[in-house]
C-alpha positions in Angstrom: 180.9 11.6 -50.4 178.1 9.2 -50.7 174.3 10.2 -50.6 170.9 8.6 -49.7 167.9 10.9 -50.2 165.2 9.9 -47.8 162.6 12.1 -49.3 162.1 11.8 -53.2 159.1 11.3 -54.3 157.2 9.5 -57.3 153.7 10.3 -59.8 153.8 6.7 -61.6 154.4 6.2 -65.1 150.8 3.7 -64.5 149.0 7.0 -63.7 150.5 9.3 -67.2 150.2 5.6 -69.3 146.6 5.5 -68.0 145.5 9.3 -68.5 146.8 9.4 -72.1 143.8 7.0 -72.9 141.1 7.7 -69.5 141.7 7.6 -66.4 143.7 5.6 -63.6 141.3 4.4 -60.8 139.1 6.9 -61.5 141.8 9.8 -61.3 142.2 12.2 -64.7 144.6 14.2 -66.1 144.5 17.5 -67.8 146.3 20.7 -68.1 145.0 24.3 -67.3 145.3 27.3 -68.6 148.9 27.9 -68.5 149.6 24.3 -69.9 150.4 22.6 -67.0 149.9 19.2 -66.3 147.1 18.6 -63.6 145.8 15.4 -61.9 142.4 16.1 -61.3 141.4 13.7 -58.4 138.3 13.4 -56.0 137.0 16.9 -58.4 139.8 18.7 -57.3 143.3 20.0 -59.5 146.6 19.2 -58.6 149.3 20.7 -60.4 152.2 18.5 -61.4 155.7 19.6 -61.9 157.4 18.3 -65.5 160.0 16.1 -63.7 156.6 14.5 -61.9 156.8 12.6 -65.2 159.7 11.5 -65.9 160.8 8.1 -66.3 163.2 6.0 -63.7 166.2 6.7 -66.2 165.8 10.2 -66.5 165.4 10.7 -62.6 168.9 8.6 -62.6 170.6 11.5 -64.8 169.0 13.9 -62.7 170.3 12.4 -59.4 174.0 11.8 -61.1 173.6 15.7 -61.7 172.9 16.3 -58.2 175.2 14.1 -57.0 172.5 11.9 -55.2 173.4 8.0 -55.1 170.2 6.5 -54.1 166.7 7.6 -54.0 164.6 6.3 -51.0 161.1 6.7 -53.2 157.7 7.5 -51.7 154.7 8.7 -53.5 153.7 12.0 -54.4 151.1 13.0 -51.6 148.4 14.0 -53.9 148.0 10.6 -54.4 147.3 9.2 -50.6 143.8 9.6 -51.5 142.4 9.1 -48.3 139.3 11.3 -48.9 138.2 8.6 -51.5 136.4 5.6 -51.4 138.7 3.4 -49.6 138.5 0.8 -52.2 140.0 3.6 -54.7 142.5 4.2 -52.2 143.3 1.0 -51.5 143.6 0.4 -55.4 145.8 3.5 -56.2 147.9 2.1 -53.1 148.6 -1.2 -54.6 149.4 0.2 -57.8 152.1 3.0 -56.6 153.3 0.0 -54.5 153.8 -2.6 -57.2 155.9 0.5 -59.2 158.1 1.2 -56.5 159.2 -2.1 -55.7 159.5 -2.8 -59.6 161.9 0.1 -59.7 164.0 -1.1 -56.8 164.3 -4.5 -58.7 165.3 -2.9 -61.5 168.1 -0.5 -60.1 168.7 -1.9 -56.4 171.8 -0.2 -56.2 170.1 3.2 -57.0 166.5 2.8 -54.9 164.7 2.1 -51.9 160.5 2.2 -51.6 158.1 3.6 -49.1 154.9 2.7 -49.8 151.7 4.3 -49.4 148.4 3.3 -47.7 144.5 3.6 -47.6 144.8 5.0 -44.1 140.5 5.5 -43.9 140.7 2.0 -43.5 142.7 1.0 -40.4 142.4 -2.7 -41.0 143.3 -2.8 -45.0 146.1 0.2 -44.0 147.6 -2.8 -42.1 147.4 -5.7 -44.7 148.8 -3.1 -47.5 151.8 -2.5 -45.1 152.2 -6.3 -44.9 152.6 -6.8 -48.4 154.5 -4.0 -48.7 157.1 -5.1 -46.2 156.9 -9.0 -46.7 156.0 -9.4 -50.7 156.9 -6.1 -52.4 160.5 -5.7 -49.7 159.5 -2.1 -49.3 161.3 0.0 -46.9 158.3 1.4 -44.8 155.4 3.7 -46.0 154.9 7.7 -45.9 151.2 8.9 -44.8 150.0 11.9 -44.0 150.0 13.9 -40.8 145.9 13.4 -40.1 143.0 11.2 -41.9 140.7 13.7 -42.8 141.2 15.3 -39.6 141.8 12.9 -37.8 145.2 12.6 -35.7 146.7 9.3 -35.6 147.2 8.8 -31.9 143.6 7.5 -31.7 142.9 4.0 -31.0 141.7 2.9 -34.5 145.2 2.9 -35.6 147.0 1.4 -32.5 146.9 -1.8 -35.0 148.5 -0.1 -37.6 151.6 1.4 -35.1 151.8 -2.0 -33.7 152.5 -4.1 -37.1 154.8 -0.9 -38.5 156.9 -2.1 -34.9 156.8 -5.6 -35.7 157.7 -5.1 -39.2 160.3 -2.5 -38.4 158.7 -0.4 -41.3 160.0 3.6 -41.5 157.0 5.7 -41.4 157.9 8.8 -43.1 155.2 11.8 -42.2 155.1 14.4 -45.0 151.6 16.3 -45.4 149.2 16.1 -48.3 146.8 18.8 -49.5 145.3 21.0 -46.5 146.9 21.8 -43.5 145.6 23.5 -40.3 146.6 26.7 -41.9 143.9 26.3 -44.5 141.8 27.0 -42.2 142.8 30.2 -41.7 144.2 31.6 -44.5 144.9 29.7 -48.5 147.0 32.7 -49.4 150.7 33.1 -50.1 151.3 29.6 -50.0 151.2 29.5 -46.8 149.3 26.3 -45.9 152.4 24.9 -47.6 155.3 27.1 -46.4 153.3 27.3 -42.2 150.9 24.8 -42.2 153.3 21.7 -43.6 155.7 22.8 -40.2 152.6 23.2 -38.0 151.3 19.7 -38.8 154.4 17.7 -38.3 154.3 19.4 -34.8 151.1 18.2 -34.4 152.1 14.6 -35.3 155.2 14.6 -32.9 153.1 16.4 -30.0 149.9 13.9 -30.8 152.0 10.8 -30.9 153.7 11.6 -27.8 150.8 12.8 -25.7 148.8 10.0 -27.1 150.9 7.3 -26.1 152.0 5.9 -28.9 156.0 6.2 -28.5 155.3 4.9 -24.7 153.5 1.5 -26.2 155.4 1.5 -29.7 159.1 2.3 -28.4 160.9 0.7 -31.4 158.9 2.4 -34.1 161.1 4.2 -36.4 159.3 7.5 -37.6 160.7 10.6 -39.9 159.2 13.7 -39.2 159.9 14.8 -42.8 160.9 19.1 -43.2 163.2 18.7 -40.1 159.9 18.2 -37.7 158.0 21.3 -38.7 158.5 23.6 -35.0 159.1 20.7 -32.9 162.6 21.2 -31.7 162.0 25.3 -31.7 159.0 25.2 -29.7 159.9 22.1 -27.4 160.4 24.2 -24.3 156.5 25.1 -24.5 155.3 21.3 -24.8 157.5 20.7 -21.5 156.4 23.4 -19.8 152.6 22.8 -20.7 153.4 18.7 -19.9 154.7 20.5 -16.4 151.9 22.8 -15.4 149.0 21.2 -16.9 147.3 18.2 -16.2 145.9 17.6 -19.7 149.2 17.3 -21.1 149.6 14.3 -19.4 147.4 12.3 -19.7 148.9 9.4 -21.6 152.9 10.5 -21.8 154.9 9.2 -18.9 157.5 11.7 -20.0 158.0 15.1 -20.6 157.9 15.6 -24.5 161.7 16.6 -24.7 162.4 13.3 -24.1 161.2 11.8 -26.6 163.1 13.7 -29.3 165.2 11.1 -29.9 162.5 8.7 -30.8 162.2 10.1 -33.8 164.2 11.3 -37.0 163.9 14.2 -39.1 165.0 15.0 -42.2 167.0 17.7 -43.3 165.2 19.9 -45.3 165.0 23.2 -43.3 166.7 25.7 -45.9 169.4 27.5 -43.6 172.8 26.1 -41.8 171.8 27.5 -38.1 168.4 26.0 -38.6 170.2 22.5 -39.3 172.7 23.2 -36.9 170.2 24.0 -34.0 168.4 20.6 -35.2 171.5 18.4 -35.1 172.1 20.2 -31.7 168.9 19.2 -30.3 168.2 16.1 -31.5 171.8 14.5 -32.1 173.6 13.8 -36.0 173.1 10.7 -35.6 169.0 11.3 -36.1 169.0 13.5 -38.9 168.6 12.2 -42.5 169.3 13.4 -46.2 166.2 14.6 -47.8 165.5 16.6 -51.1 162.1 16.8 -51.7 162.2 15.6 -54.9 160.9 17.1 -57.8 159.0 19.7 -56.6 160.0 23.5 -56.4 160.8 23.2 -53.1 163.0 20.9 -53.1 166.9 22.0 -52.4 168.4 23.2 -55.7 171.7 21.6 -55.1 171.4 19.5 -52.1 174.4 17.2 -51.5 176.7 20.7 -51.9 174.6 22.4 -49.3 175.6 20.1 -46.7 179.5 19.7 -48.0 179.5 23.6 -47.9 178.6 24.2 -44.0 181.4 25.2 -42.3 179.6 24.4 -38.7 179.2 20.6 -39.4 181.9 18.6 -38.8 183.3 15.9 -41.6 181.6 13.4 -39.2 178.5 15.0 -39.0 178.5 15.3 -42.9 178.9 11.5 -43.4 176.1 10.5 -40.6 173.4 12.9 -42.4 173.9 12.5 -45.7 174.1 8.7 -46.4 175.4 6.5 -42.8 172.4 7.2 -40.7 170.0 6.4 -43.7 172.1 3.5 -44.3 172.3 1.8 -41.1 168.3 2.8 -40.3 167.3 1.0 -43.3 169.9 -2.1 -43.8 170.8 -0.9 -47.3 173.6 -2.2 -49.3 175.4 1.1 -50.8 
C-alpha cells in the first residue's frame, strides 16, 4: 500500500557544507563530549541525530526500507529561529526554503516541502510564505506552537492566517525547543514527551477561542503528534465554553465542533490511542506521519498501521497516503 509521510523532517546539507568551514548565518556546529554532532545556535546546543545529515539519496534508501513513498519535508525545528534577529531568521528561512523546493525538483515523485518562516516578524512571515507557495511551489509551512510566548491567535498574525487561506497553504504545528512544561520541570524529557502534547492543545484551544477558525474557515492546519490532549480532554473545553463566560468570548461554537477543522497526524504510539483519534475526529482527517529522523520517530511506521486489527482496509488507505494526497493535490 502506498505511503505519504506528512511529518519528516530536514537539517540542510547548506547548514553541514557551511559548518565544515564557519558557520551558516551565524549558526555553528560542533560536537560534545560524547561525539555527537551539535548545532550550536543563538549560544545554545542542539543535539543532532546522524541521519540529520544525510543526503537526499540516502534518506531515499532509508524510506524504501521503511516502505515510505513520499516524504512531505519540513525543517528541523531547531532551526525556526524565532528567538534571533529576525533578519537571521528570515535568512535561515530562505535558505531551508530554497533546499526543499530543490529537492522536490529533483525527485518530484518522492517529495513534497513545507517551509519555514521568521514568524517575529508578522509582515516578512507573510512575504516568505508567498514565495514559498507562488515561486518555490511549496506545500505550506510548519511553525511553532507560540513566538516566544506568544500564542498565535493574537491580531499581529491575523495577516499571516489570512494569506495561508488564500494560498491554501498546510500549516503544520510541531513544537520547537521549550514547552510550557519547561517551566516546571526540564527532567525526564518531559518538556518533550508532556509539554510537546500540552502545546498543541494550546494551539487548538487558542485558535479556536481566539477566533481564528470562525474568520479563517478554509485554513488547512495539522496539529502534528495526533493534537497533543485535544481530542482526550475536549469534554473539558466544552464544558468550560458552557459554564464560563471567558471561554467565549470570540468562538461562536463550542470547541468540539471544531474538531474537524483541523487534521492531526498520526503519531500517537498505541492502536486504541489512534483508534479513539480516528473515532473522534473521522479517518478521513488523520494523516501519515513519522517523525523523521529523530528517536522518536516510529521504528517501522507503514507496518504499524497495516498491523491494526481495529482499522479497517479503508481506514488504512485514507491515513496512510489518500487523505495526504487529496489535501495536498499531489501526483503519486
Amino acid at each position: 500500500m502506498r505511503s505519504i509521510d506528512v511529518h519528516a523532517h530536514l537539517t540542510p546539507q547548506r547548514f553541514w557544507r557551511a559548518t565544515e568551514r564557519g558557520d551558516w548565518h551565524g549558526l555553528r556546529r560542533e560536537k560534545d563530549a560524547q561525539g555527537r554532532e551539535c548545532a550550536i545556535v543563538g549560544g545554545r546546543r542542539q543535539i543532532l541525530p546522524p541521519r540529520a545529515r544525510w543526503t537526499p539519496e540516502e534518506r531515499l534508501a532509508d524510506m524504501d526500507s521503511l516502505g515510505v513513498d513520499m516524504h512531505v519535508v519540513s525543517p528541523y525545528v531547531g532551526f525556526y529561529n524565532y528567538q534571533l534577529d529576525a533578519g537571521v531568521a528570515a535568512a535561515t528561512s530562505r535558505d531551508l526554503n530554497d533546499e526543499i523546493a530543490e529537492m522536490v525538483r529533483g525527485w518530484p515523485k518522492r517529495f513534497a516541502g513545507l517551509g519555514t518562516l521568521p514568524m517575529q516578524d508578522a509582515g516578512a512571515a507573510v512575504r516568505e510564505l508567498e514565495r514559498c507557495m507562488i515561486s518555490l511551489g511549496l506545500k505550506g509551512v510548519e511553525i511553532n506552537d507560540h513566538v516566544n510566548g506568544r500564542t498565535l491567535e493574537g491580531p499581529e498574525f491575523r495577516a499571516f492566517w489570512k494569506a495561508a487561506e488564500e494560498l491554501g497553504a498546510l500549516v503544520f504545528f510541531h513544537q520547537g525547543g521549550e514547552t510550557l512544561v519547561s517551566a516546571r520541570s526540564t527532567r525526564y524529557h518531559l518538556p518533550n514527551t508532556i509539554g510537546n502534547l500540552v502545546d498543541r492543545s494550546v494551539t487548538f484551544a487558542t485558535l479556536v477561542a481566539g477566533g481564528v477558525m470562525d474568520e479563517c474557515p478554509d485554513l488547512k492546519i495539522c496539529l502534528g503528534h495526533g493534537g497533543g490532549y485535544t481530542c482526550y480532554g475536549i469534554g473539558r473545553l466544552d464544558r468550560g465554553w458552557q459554564v464560563r463566560p471567558e471561554a467565549r468570548v470570540s468562538g461562536a461554537k463550542p470547541p468540539s465542533a471544531y474538531l474537524r477543522s483541523f487534521y492531526y497526524d498520526c503519531i500517537v504510539y498505541t492502536e486504541p490511542a489512534l483508534r479513539f483519534l480516528v473515532d473522534t475526529v473521522g479517518a478521513d482527517r488523520v494523516l501519515f506521519g513519522t517523525d523523521w529522523p529523530y528517536d522518536m520517530a516510529l521504528d517501522w511506521p507503514v507496518s504499524w498501521i497495516l498491523r491494526m486489527e481495529s482499522l479497517s482496509a479503508e481506514e488504512k488507505e485514507a491515513i496512510l497516503w489518500k487523505n495526504l494526497a487529496t489535501l495536498l493535490a499531489l501526483d503519486v
